[in-house]
N, C-alpha and C positions, 0 to 999 in steps of 0.2 A: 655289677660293679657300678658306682657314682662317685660322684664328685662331692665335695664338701657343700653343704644347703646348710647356710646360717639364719640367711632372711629372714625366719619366720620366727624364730627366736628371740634376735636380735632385737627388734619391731617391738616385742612385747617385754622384752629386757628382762626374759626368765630365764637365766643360762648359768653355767657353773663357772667357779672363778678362775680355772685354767680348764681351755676347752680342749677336747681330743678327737682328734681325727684317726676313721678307721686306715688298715694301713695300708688296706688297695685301693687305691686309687685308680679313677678310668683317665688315662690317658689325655688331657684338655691345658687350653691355655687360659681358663675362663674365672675370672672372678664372681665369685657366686654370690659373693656377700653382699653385693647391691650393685644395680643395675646393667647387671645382666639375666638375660629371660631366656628361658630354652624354646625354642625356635617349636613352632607345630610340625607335627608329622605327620604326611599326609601320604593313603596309598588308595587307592581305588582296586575292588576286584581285580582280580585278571583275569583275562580270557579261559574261559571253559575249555574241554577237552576236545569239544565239538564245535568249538568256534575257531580253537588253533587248529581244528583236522582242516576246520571247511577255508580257514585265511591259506589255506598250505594249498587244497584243489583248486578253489579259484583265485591263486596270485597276479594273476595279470587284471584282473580286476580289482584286488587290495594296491597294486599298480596308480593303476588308475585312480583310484578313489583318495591315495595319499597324494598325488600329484596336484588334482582340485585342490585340496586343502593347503598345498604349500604355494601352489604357486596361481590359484585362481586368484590374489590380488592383481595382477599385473595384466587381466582382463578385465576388473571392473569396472563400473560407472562412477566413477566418485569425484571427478574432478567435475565442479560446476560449469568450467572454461571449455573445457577439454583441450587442454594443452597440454596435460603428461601424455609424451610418445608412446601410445599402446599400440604394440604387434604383436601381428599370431603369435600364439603360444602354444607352440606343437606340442607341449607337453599337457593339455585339456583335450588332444584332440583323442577317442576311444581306439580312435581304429590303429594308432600307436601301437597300443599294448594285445593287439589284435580281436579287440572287441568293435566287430563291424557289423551287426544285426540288430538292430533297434527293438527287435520284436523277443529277440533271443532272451529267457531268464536266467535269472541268477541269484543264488541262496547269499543273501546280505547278511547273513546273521556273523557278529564276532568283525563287520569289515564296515559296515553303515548302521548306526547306532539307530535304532527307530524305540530303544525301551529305558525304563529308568537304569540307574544305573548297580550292577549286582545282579539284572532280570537275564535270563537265558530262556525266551521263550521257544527256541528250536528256531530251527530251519524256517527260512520270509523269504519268498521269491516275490522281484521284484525284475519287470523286463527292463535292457539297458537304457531305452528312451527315459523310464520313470526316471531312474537312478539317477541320468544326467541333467533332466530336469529339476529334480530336485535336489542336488548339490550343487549346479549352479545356480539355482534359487538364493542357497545358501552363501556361497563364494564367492561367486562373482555376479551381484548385486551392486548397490548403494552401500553398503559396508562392505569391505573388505577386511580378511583375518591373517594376521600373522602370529603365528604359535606352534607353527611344527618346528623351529627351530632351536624352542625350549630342549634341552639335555633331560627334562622331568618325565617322566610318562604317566605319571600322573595326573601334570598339568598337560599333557596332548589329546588325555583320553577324557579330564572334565569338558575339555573345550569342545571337543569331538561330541560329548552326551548332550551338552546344552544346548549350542548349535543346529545338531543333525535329529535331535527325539521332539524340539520343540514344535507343536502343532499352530495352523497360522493363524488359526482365532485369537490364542494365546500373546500373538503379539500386537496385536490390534488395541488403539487405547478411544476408551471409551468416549462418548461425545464431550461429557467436563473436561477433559483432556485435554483433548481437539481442543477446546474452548481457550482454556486456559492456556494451550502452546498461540493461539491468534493473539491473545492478547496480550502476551509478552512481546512479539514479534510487531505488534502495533502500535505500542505504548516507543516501543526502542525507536522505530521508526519518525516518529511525530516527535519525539524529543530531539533528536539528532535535526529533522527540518527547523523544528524551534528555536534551537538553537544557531543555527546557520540562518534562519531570517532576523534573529532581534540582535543575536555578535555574529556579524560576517566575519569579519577578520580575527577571527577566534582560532585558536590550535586546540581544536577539541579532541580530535584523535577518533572520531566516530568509529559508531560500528557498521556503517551500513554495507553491505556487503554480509558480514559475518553474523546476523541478529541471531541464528541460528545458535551464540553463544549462551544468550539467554536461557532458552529451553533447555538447554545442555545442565548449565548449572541447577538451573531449579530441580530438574530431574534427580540430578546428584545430591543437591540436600535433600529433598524429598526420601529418598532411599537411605541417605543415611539415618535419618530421625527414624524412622521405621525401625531402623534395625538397632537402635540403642545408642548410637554416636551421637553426644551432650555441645559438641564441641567438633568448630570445622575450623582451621586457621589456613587462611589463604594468599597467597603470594603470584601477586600480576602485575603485566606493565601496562602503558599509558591505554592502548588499544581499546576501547571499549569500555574503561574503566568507571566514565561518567554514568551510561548505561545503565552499569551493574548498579553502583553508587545509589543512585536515586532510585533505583527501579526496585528489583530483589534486598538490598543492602538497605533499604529506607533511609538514604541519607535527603538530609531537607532538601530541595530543588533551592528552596528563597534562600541556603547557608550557598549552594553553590553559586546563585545568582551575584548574592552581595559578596563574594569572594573574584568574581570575574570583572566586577564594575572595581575593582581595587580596596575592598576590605581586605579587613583580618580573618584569618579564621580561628587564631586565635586570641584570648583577651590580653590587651594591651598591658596590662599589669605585668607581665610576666616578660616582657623584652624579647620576644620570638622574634624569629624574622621569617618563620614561615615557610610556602613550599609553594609549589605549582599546582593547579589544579586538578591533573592526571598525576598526583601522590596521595590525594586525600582520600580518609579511612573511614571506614564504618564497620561498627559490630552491633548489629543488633542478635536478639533473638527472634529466632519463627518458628511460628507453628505450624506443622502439616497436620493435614486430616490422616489419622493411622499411626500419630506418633503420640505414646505416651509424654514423652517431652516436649517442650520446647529444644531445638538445635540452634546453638550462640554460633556466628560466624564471624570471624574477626576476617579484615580484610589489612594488612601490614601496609604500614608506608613504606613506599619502595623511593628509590633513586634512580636519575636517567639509565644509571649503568643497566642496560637488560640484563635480566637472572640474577645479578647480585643480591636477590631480595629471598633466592632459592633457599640456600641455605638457614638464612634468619629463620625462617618458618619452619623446617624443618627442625632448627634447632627448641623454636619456643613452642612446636610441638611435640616435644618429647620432656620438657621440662614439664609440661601440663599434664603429661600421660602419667608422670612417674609421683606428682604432688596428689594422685588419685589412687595410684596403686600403693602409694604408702599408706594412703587412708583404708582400702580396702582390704590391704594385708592385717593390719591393724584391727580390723574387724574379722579375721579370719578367713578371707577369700584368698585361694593360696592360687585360684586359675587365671586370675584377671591377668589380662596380658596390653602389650601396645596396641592402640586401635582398636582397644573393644567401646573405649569411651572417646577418644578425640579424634580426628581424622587431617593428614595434611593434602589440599587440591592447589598445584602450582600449576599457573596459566605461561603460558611462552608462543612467543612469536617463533613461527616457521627460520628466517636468518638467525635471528639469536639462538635456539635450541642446538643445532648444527655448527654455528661458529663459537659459543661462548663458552671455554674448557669450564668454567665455572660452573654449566651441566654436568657435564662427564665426573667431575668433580664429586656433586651431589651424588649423583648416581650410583659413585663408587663406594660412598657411606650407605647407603639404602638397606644392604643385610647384614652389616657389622655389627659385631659386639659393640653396646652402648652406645651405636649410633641409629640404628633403625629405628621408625615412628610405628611400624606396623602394618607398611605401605601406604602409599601415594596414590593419588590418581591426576596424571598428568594431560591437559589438556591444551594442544597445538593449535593455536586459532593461524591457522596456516594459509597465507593470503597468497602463495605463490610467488613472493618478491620482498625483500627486505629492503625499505625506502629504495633507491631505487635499481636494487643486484636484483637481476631473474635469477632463477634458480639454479641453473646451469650455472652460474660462476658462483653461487654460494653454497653452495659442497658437492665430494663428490661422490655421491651415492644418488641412489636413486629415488629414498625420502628423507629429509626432514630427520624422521623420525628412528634414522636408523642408527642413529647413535646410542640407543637404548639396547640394542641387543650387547652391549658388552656388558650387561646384566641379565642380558636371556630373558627382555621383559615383551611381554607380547605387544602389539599394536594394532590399535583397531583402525584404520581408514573410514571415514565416512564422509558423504556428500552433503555440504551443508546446503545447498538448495532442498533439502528434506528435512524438515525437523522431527516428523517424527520416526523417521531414521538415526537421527541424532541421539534423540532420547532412547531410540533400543538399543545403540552400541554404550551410551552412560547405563544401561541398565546391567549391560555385561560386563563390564568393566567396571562397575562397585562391585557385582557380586565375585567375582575372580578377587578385588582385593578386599573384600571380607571375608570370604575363604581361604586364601590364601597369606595372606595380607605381607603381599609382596607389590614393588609398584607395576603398574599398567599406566600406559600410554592412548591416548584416544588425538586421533590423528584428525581434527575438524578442518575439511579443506575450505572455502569461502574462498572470497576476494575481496579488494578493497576498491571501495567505488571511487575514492577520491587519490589524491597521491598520499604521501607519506605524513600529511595533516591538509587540512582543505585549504591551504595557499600554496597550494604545490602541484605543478603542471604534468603529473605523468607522463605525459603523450611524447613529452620532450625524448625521450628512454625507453618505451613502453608502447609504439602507437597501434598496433595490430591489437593488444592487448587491452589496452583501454578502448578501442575501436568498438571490441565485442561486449566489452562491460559494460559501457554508454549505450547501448544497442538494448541490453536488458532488461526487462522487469525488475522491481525488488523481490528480494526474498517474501517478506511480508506481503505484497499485494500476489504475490502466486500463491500462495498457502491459503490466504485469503481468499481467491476464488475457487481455489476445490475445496471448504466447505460450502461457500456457497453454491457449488455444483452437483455438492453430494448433501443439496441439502441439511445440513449440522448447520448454518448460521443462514441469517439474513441479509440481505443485501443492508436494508436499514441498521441492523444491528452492529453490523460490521462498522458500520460511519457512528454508530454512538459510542464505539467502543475509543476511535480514537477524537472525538467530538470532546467526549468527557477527559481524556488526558490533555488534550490542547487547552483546555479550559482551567481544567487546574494549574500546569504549567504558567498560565496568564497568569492567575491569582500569586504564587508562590513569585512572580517576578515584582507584583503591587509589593508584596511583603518584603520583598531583598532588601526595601530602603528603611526597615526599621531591625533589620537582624542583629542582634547583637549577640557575640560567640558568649558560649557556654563558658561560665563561671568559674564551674566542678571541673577539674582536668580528668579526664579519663585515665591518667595515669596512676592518681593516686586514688583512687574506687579499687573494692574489691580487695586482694592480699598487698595493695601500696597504700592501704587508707591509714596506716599507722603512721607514713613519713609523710614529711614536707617539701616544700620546693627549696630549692637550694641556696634561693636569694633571698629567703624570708627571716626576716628578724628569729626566727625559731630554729635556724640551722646550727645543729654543733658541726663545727670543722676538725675540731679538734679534741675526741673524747680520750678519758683514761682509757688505754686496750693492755693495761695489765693483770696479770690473772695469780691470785691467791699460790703460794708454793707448794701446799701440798695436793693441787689441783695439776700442776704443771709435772711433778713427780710423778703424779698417778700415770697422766698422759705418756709421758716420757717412756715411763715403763711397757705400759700397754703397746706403742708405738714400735716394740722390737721383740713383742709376746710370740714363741713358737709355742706351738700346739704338738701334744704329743704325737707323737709317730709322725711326725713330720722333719724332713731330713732334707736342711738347707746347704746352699753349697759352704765347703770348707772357710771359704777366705772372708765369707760375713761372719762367722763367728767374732771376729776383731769388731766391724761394726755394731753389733749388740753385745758387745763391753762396753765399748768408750760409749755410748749410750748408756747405758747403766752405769758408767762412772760416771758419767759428766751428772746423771741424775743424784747421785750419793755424794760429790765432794760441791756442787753447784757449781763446777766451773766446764770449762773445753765446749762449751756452746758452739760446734757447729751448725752452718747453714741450713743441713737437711735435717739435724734436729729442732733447729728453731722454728724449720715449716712444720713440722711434724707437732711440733707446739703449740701453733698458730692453730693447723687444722682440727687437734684435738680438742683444741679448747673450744673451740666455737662448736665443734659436735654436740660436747654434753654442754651447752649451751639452747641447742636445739636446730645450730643450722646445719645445712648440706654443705659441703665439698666438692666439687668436682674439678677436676685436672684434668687436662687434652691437649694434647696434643701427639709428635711422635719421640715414642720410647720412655713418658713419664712416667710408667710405673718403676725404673728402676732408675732412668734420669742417664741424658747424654753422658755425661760424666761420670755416669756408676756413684751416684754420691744420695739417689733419696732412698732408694728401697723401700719405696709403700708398699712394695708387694712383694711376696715373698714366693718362690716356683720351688715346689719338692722336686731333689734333684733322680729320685726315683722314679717317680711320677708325673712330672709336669703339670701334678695339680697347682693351681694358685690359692692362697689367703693374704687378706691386707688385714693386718695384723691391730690396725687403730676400729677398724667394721667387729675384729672376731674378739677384741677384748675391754670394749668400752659398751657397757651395756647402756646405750643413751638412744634419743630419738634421732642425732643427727648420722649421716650419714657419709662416706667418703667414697665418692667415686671415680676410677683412676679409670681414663676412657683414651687407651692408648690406640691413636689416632692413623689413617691410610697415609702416601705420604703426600698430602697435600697442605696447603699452609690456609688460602682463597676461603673454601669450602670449610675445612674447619674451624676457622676465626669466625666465619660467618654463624655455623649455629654455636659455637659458644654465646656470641654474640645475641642469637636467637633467646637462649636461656637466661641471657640475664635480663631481656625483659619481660618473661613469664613472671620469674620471682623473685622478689629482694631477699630473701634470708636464704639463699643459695651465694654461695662465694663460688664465679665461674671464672677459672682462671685458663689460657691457654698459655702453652708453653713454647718458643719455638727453638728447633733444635740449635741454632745458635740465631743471636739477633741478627744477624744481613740477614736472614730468609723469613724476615716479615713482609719484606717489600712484593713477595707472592701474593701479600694477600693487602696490598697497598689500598684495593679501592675498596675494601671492607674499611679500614680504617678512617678512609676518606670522606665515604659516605654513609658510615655509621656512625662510628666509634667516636667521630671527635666533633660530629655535626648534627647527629639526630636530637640534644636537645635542643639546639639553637632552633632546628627546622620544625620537631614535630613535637615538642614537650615531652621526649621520650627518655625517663632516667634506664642506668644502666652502671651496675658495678662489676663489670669486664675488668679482667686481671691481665696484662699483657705481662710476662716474663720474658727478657729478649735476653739471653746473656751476650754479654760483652766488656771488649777489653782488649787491647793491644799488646799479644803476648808472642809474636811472630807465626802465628800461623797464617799469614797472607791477605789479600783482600777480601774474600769472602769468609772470612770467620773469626775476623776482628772486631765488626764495630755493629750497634744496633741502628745505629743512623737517627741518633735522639735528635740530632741538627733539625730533622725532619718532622718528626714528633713534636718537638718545642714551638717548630714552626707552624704546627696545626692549631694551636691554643689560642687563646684571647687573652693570653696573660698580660694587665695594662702594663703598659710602658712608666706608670708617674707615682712617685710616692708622696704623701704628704697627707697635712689635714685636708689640701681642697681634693686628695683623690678619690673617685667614688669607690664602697666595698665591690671586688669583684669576685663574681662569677665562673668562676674559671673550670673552663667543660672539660678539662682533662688535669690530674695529676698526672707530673712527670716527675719519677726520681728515681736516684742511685746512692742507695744502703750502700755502706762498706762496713755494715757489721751486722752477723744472724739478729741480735735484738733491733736494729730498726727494720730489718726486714720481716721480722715477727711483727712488730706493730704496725708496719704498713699494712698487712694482710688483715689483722682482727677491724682495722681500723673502718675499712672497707664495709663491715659491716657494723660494727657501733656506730656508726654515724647512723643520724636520722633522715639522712636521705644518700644518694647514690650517684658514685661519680665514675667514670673509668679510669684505669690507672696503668699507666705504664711504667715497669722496671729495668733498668738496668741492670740485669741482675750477673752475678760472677762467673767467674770459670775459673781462674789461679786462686780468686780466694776463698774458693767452698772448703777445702781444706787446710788454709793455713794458720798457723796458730798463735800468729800474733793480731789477728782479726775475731780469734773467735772471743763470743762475752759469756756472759756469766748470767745466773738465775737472775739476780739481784737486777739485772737490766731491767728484767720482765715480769716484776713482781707488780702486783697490785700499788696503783698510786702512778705509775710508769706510762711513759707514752714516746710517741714518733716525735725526735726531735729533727725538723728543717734544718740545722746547722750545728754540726759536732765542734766546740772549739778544741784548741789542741792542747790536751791533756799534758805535756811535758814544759807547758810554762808557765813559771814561779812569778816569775816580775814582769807583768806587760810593759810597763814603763822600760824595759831595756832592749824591748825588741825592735827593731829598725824596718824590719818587712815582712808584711801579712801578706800571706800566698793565699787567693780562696783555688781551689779544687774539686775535683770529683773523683771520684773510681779509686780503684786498688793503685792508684800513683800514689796515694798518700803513704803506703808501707814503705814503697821503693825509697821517700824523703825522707822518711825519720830514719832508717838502716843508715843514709848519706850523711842526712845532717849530723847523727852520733859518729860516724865515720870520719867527719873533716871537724868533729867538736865545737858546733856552731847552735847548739840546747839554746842557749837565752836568745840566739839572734834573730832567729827567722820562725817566725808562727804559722804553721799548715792549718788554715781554718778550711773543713770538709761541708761542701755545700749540697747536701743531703736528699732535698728536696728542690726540682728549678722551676715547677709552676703546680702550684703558684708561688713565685717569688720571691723569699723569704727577706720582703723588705725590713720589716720592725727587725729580726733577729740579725740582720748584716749591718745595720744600723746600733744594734747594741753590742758587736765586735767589733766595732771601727770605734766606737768610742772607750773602749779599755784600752784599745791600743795607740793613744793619741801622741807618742813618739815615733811613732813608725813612720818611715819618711814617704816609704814607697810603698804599694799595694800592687799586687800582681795576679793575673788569673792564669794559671799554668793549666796544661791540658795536652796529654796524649795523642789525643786527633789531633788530624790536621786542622789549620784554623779554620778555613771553609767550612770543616764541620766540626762535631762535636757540641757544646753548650756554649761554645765564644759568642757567637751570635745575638743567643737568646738573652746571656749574660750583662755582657755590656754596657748595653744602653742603659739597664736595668740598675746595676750597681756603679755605674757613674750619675745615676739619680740621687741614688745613698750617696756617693762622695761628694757630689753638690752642695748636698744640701747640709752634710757636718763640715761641710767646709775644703775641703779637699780636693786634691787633683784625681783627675782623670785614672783609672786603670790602665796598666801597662801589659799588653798580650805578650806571654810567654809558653814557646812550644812550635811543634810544625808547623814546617810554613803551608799554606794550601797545595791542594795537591786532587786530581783527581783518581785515586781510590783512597780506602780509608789506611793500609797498610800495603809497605812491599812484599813481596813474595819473595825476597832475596834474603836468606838471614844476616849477612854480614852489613848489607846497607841496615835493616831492622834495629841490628844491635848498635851502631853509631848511632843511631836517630834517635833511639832511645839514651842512651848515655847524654846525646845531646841535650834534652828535655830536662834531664836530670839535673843538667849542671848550670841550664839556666834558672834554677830555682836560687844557686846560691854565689853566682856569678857578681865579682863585686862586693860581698862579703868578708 
């Protein structure tokens, strides 16, 4: 039995015009129809009959032997300090398990892996001394392993084979090698001095202590370009960053130089304001020797927040993974899976990975439906101290790194005073996650030579600690002298090697004084080279997003298509009628069919869809049903994937429950690709504010900072309908307050720029064209909604085809349809949200039609100066003008409003706006329904108070 596989069809857009599905169904929640991938299966032999006879005779040795494995880390060498408490550990000691004769043998076979793996070469004695020799070789070394904890036995028994069969010539790296790990480790070195003698009072964030980083990563792209991965996206913070930058990343030394002496980094035309220099990016391409390709490695701007940067890469590697497998399915490769072409390595600091839920977060996504990349490889540059918390008061486990096991992710320990130790635990830890391709952890221990940036006094905090670190050698000059010991380098050669980096460094600092930043934005190269910047005389702001009617029928239809033998629950049968009626008479335009219009159309257009957040395939409210679950079967179909044979795609990526992590890689997605529409959804708008510092330091700041466009969809419903403080209000106050929307209207004010759309549709057609609009424009903005909860169903809100017909667009400001004679109306209320319904019921209630004008202010940033300005001037008898508003005043749009449309009054001449509505208050709603319902009656009747 299987589940319904459209994708390959779909893709090629050969399929019949009502599809059918067989009638057994296997049991799943999975959307097959795009982006989701069945997971690898993976089993290893099992043990022979003669390996389970002989585990079963010698058990206190299979005892023994899994004991090493699970808990030989907690004996080994791997702290460079030696400041983790290591004590005996009676469970390594043999004579435990009553093996106390060193000389005594014992048939290993089926209990100590010495063959590949499937081989059952019989019966291998081996005396106890060997055994313990070489399992603690293994265990408790400079690497330590953690992996018996895995639930898998599959993954116990590869780690088991790799580990215990491999031969030690085998791990020994050749003298280029060696070569090559000195001269990363010398280059990091001499740069970091370089920099500390020509900017002392620099916050560079050095690596020294941890140079061991370097070889790490090289190792890691090295392996991956081997094995086929085109593509590395990476997410790190300040720590070493320069290092990498200039060193492996070939970012220019002279771009860094003229960026530290107070340049730009980027070109002045474009009104950036830039970033610090522990955020700056580089993606080049490199070549290894052994790699058919070249491997692009994108390194992400990140923000002070550690790990906020996890997720982004996470997300914009898996938009990268999926624009390659729709190209490959296309060509008929039906096995490509995540991770065979891109790869995501997130770097984290030892405090942050431990303290920042925004990990765990991540983590949680890592094997889900439509959110996995195809594994990770996570590297802890773990300095023992988080600026300046020991570790003892920054968690409480015994690593770091054990916050991974709530994904059963193995971890590797390793000693960074050994690199090439370093590089054997990256060698294990690619191949685990490209065999498995789940994530792995590699636990880099290090230190850090200076304090928390090199103007900062350790010792103050720290003094036994830094006592012994000031005491030390570097890393670099120990590695340094065992080759020169094991003869592999020269003592001469060694000095030329950082001779010639010191040198060039000089020359790239002569250069810093004539750098002038790149031209070409990197944002718009590649799949953004069709759009423009946003400030450019060539930006449309404002395109048609109406769509042809019998394109929107078609969609319409397709959007509530059941497939035979498919047996949906009873009570949607109502919802695919009034969907098919509203498609036959053009009118009942509900909310979740106008998204459903929105997304369809942009489909056979040619773009993506995806939706995320929690429970949008069927929507908080029971109101979208993009997906449809047999109530037999619990298979699923999204019915817009299985009956729209087009290139675009819709996928509904119903989310774990976190707000942080998921905003972060939608956020990720939309800057892989602009012709994806990435919308998250949150289950009601108060629970954005989970994911505040996404918004803070992404969403509404990365282009000012980093030239980075992004058409991020924020859906937050909201509305004051008495369900209390938390799941009343989106907290647009706050939102509005993140924009640059200018304060001034006029001829002298300059065109602005405005890095976030904010607005609140109170009808499916402008909420239909906020969504197409997002992507007809020629460049890309984020957007946040207000979007509904009382008015997704009601039906003096819904519109009609005719809204959404071709020649149609987003209008900023609804005037109010109910009046004849402006000249008799005495006072214009501007507005937002579903209060406008509750006025017009009131104002036909007390027969007040000519007097009072509900003008709906649509759109609040940007601003809709010219259109406030051409509805104050129809109404040029109205005495009064009032901004009424549901929230409290403190919050809501009063704030952002104000100043803004007392600019408009100004300057047609007019008095000031009058605030009508709550007075401040700190929540956004009571919890009390009967204070709710006064407060609201009250609101109401100041609209026509005086009248």
């Amino acid at each position: 039995m299987s589940n319904v596989r459209t994708s390959s069809y779909l893709l090629t857009g050969t399929r019949s015009r009502r599809p059918t599905l067989p009638v057994k169904l296997r049991r799943s929640y999975y959307d097959y129809s795009y982006g989701y991938r069945e997971p690898r299966a993976f089993s290893l032999p099992d043990y022979t009959p003669g390996q389970l006879q002989n585990r079963t005779i010698n058990a206190p040795l299979l005892r023994y032997v899994d004991s090493l494995r699970t808990h030989g880390h907690r004996a080994a060498r791997i702290d460079p300090l030696d400041l983790l408490q290591r004590e005996e550990v009676a469970a390594l000691n043999p004579a435990r398990y009553g093996l106390d004769d060193p000389a005594q043998t014992y048939d290993i076979n089926g209990i100590i892996w010495t063959d590949p793996v499937g081989e059952d070469a019989g019966p291998e004695y081996w005396p106890l001394e060997r055994i313990t020799r070489h399992l603690r070789d293994v265990y408790v070394g400079r690497i330590a392993y953690e992996y018996m904890h895995s639930p898998s036995k599959t993954e116990r028994l590869w780690f088991s084979h790799l580990l215990e069969s491999e031969r030690d010539d085998a791990r020994r790296l050749d003298t280029e090698e060696r070569k090559r790990i000195h001269e990363l480790l010398s280059r990091s070195e001499v740069f970091d001095q370089f920099l500390q003698l020509k900017f002392p009072n620099l916050k560079r964030y050095g690596l020294e202590g941890g140079e061991s980083m370097l070889p790490a990563l090289d190792a890691l792209f090295k392996s991956s370009a081997e094995a086929g991965v085109e593509h590395i996206i990476v997410g790190m913070p300040h720590r070493g960053r320069l290092n990498l930058l200039t060193d492996l990343l070939q970012f220019p030394p002279s771009a860094l130089f003229h960026k530290i002496k107070g340049g730009s980094e980027v070109p002045e035309e474009y009104g950036a304001g830039g970033d610090v220099i522990s955020h700056l990016t580089s993606s080049p391409s490199l070549q290894y020797t052994g790699a058919r390709k070249p491997v692009k490695v994108s390194l992400l701007p990140n923000p002070s927040h550690l790990e906020a940067v996890d997720p982004v890469a996470l997300g914009k590697t898996r938009a990268k993974q999926f624009a390659l497998l729709k190209a490959l399915q296309r060509a008929g490769d039906t096995e490509c899976r995540p991770g065979d072409r891109v790869m995501c390595v997130q770097l984290h600091g030892d405090a942050s990975f431990t303290g920042q839920g925004i990990v765990m977060e991540g983590l949680g996504l890592s094997n889900l439906p439509h959110y996995t990349v195809g594994g990770s490889v996570h590297l802890v540059v773990n300095n023992s101290i988080g600026y300046t918390t020991p570790a003892s008061s920054a968690r409480s486990s015994l690593y770091c790194s054990d916050v991974a096991k709530m994904i059963n992710a193995p971890v590797l320990h390793v000693n960074g005073d050994y690199p090439e130790d370093v590089q054997r635990a990256i060698d294990v830890a690619f191949k685990y996650r490209n065999y498995f391709r789940k994530d792995i952890i590699v636990d880099l221990i290090v230190y850090r030579r200076w304090g928390h940036n090199e103007l900062d006094e350790p010792a103050f905090t720290q003094p036994l600690m830094y006592e012994k670190i000031r005491s030390r050698r570097s890393v670099p000059a120990l590695y340094e002298e065992r080759l020169i010991d094991e003869n592999v380098l020269t003592k001469d050669a060694a000095e030329a090697v950082r001779a010639r980096h010191k040198e060039f460094l000089a020359s790239e600092l002569s250069a810093a004084a004539s750098h002038m930043p790149g031209s070409t934005l990197s944002t718009l190269q590649g799949q953004w080279k069709d759009l423009v910047w946003p400030a450019s005389k060539e930006a449309a702001w404002d395109p048609e997003t109406g769509v042809e009617k019998d394109t929107l029928k078609r969609v319409g239809r397709a959007s509530v298509s059941v497939p035979e033998g498919f047996e949906i629950h009873p009570r949607l049968q109502r919802h695919v009628k009034h969907r098919l009626q509203a498609m036959e008479t053009g009118q009942g335009l509900d909310w979740a069919t106008a998204e459903a219009l929105a997304f369809g159309s942009l489909m056979l257009e040619g773009y993506d869809v995806r939706i995320s957040g929690q429970d949008v395939g069927r929507g908080t409210f029971s109101q979208r049903h993009a997906m449809l679950v047999d109530q037999r079967t619990e298979g699923v179909v999204v019915p817009l994937n299985l009956a729209l044979p087009c290139e675009g795609r819709l996928e509904l990526a119903n989310s774990s429950l976190s707000e942080m992590a998921v905003l972060g890689f939608e956020y990720g997605v939309s800057w892989e690709k602009p012709d994806i529409l990435p919308i998250w959804e949150a289950q009601f708008g108060d629970f954005f504010n989970g994911a505040q510092v996404i918004i803070d330091t992404f969403v509404s700041s990365a282009e000012t900072k980093w030239l980075k466009q992004s058409g991020i969809v924020l859906l937050l419903p909201h509305g004051l309908d008495g369900a209390g403080p938390e799941h009343s209000s989106s907290r647009i106050e706050r939102m509005l307050q993140l924009t640059n929307d200018p304060y001034t209207f006029g001829a002298d004010a300059e065109p602005a720029n405005v890095n976030m759309n904010v607005a609140f549709p109170t009808t499916p057609a402008q909420y239909f064209h906020l969504l197409r609009r997002q992507l007809k424009r020629n460049f890309r903005k984020p957007l946040v909604v207000a979007g509904p909860k009382g008015l997704l169903r009601l039906a003096a809100a819904a519109s009609s085809l005719e809204d959404i017909y071709a020649g149609t667009r987003f209008r900023p400001i609804i005037e109010d349809p109910a009046i004849a004679d402006e000249s008799a109306v005495s006072r214009v209320v501007f507005l937002t949200g579903k209060l406008y319904y509750d006025l017009v019921k009131e104002r036909q209630k007390r027969q007040l039609d000519g007097k009072v004008a509900f003008v709906r202010m649509e759109e609040l940033s940007p601003f809709p100066f010219q259109a406030a300005s051409d509805v104050l001037s129809r109404y040029e008898g109205a005495k009064e003008v009032f901004w009424l508003q549901e929230e409290p005043q403190n919050q809501g749009a009063w704030t952002h409003v104000a100043p803004r449309l007392n600019a408009v009054l100004e300057r047609v001449g007019r008095d000031k706006v009058t605030y009508k509505g709550r007075k401040e208050n700190s929540v956004p709603a009571p919890g009390i329904t009967s204070l709710y319902v006064a407060q609201q009656k009250a609101v109401i009747d100041a609209a026509f108070e005086g009248l």
